[in-house]
C-alpha atoms as one frame of an Amber mdcrd trajectory, in Angstrom:
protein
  -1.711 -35.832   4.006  -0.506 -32.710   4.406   0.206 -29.783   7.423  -2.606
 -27.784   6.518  -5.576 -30.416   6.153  -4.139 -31.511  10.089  -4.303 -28.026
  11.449  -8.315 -27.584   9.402  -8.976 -31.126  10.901  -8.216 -29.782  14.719
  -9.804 -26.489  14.097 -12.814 -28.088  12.556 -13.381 -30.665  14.939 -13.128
 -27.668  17.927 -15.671 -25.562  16.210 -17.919 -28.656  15.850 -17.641 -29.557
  19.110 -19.805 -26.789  20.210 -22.779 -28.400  18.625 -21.874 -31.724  20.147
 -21.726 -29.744  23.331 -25.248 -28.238  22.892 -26.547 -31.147  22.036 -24.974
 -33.367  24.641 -26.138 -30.972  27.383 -29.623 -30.667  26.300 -30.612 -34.087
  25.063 -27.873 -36.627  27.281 -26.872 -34.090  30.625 -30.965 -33.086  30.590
 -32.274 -36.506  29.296 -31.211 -39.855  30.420 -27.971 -39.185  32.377 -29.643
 -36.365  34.643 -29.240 -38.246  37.786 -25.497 -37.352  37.069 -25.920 -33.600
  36.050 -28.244 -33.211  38.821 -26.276 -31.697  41.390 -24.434 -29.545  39.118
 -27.419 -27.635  38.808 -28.327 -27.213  42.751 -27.503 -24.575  45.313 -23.436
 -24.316  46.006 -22.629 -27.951  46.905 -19.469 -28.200  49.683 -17.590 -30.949
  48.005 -14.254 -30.925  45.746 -15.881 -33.342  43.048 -19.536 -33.233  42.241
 -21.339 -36.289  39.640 -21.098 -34.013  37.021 -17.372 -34.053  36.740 -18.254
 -37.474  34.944 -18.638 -36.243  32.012 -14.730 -34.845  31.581 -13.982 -38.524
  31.393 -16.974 -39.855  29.445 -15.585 -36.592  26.983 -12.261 -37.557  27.492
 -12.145 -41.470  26.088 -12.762 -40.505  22.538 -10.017 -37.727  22.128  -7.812
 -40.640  23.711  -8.845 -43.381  21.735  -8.164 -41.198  18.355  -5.355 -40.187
  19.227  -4.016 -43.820  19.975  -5.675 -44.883  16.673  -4.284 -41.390  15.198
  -0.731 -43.142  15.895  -1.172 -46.645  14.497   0.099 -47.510  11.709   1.386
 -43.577  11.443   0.126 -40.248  12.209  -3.102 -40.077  10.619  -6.438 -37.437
  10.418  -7.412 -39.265  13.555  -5.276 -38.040  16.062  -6.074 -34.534  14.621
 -10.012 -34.803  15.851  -8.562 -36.098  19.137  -6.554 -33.062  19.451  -9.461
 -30.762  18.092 -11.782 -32.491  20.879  -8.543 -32.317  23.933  -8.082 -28.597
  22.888 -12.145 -28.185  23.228 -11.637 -30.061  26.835  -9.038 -27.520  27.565
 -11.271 -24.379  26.616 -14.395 -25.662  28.589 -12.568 -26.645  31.709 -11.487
 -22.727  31.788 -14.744 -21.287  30.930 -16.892 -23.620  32.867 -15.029 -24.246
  35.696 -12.913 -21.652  36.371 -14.198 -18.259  34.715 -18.111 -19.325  35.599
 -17.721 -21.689  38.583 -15.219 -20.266  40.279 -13.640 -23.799  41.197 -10.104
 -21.595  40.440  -9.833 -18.118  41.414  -7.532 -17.789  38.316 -10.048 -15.261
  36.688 -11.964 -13.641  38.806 -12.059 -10.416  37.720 -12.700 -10.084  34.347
 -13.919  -6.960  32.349 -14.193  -8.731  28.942 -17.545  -8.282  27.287 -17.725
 -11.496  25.715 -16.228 -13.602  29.168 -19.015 -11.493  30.939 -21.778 -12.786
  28.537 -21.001 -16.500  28.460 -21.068 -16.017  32.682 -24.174 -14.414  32.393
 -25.991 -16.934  29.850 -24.659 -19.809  32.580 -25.991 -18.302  34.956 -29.297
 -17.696  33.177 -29.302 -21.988  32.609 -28.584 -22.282  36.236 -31.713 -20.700
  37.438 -33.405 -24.018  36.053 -32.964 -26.616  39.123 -34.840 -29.559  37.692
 -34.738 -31.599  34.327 -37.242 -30.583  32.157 -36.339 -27.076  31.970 -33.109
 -25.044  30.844 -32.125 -22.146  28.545 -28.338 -21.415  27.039 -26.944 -24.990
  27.002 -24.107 -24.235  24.886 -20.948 -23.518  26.271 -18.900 -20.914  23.689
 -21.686 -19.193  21.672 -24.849 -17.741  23.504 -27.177 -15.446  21.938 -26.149
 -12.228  21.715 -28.421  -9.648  24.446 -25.862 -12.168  27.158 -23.050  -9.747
  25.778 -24.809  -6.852  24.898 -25.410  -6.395  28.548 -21.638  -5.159  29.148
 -20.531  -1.843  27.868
């Protein structure tokens, strides 16, 4: 295997985890596991930790089970996907929680168009309180008129 299928691997595996994202949040964090996602979506909660911080570590077993099985017998394609999925981790943690939550006053200021957008769009989901309804569930692409909104 060579240097550049790894580094296509990891880059492929980030872009697709968008869709796994989507889907996840519409169909598992909306669906059957809502009871956990729940108070994510009420009214500024006072605690540290909240349910829905369950889902870094549900996220976070398979990126660390490929890359243990990415190591054994040698470095293999696996540990690649576990890096493309731990580099994913990395980008939502700052755009959910700190650029749109706030949970980190690392970026609180922000004038970039496309930041502005995806904090818009999450906002736009978070209007929805309850289950059944909900708009924007991705977390990296949102449709367009989000950005368009910032000049």
């Amino acid at each position: 295997m060579n240097f550049l299928f790894f580094i296509l691997t990891t880059i492929g595996t980030f872009l697709l985890m968008e869709i796994v994202t989507w889907l996840t949040h519409k169909y598992v964090m909306h669906g059957f596991l809502w009871y956990l996602h729940k108070d994510h979506h009420q009214p500024k909660y006072q605690h540290t930790f909240e349910k829905n911080d369950a889902f870094f570590v549900i996220f976070a077993i398979p990126s660390i089970c490929l890359f243990y099985f990415g190591l054994l017998p040698s470095l293999n394609f696996m540990f690649f996907i576990g890096l493309g999925i731990f580099f994913y981790g990395i980008t939502y943690f700052l755009i959910h929680d700190v650029l749109i939550h706030q949970r980190f006053k690392w970026f609180k200021n922000t004038k970039n168009k496309y930041l502005l957008g995806l904090r818009k769009a999450h906002k736009m989901h978070h209007k929805h309180l309850d289950k059944p309804d909900g708009e924007c569930f991705g977390m990296l692409l949102v449709p367009k008129k989000y950005h368009k909104q910032y000049k």
